[in-house]
C-alpha positions in Angstrom: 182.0 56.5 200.4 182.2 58.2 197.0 183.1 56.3 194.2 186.5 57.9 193.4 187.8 56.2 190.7 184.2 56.2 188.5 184.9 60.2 188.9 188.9 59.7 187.9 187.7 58.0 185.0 185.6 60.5 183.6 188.1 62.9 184.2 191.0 61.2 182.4 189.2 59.1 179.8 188.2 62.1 177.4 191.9 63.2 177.6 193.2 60.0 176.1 193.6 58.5 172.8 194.2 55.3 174.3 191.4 54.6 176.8 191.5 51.0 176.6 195.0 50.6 177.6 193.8 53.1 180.8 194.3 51.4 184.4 193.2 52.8 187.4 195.0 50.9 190.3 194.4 51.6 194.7 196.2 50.9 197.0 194.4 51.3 200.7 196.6 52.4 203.2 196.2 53.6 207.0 197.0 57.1 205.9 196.6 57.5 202.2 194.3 56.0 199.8 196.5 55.9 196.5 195.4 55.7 193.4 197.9 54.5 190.5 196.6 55.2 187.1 198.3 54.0 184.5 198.5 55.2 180.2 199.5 54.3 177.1 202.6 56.2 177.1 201.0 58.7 173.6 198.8 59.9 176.5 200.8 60.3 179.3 202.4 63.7 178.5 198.6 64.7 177.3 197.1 64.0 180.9 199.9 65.6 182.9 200.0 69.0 180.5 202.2 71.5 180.2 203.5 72.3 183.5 201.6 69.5 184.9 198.3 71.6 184.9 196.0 69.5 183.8 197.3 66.7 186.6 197.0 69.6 189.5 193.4 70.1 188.6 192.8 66.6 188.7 194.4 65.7 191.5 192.6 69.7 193.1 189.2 68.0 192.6 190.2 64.3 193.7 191.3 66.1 196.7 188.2 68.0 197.6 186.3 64.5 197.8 185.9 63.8 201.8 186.8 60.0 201.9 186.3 57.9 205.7 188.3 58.5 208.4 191.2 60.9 208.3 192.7 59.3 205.2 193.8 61.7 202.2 193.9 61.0 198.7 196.7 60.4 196.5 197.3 60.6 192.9 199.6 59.6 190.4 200.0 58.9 186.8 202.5 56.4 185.0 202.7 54.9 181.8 202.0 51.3 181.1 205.4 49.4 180.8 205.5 47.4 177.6 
């Protein structure tokens, strides 16, 4: 299985101005394999862009990443409650 969240990381950390408050959290379901990734809340409105661009492109190539079974990928981003 391809490590997934080594290649969110290095496609979320040069967007941030926080990246030690980054968290990448999963969640393994039956269907879905979630990931959670949670900002410093300066860098939230950065990583989703305007429109929420830069987040569909993120998510465009998480998604091309075959992971086992029939499972599908999904992404979100949050900010880190204080």
């Amino acid at each position: 299985m391809p490590n997934i969240d080594l290649l969110l990381n290095e496609l979320v950390e040069p967007l941030v101005s926080h990246p030690e408050a980054m968290e990448i959290r999963i969640k393994d379901g039956d269907e879905f394999l979630e990931y959670h990734v949670y900002l410093h809340p300066d860098d939230v409105g950065r990583v989703i862009g305007k429109h929420g661009r830069v987040a569909n492109a993120i998510r465009t190539i998480l998604y091309s990443v075959r992971v086992e079974g029939h499972r599908r990928i999904r992404l979100s981003f949050d900010r880190i409650e204080d």
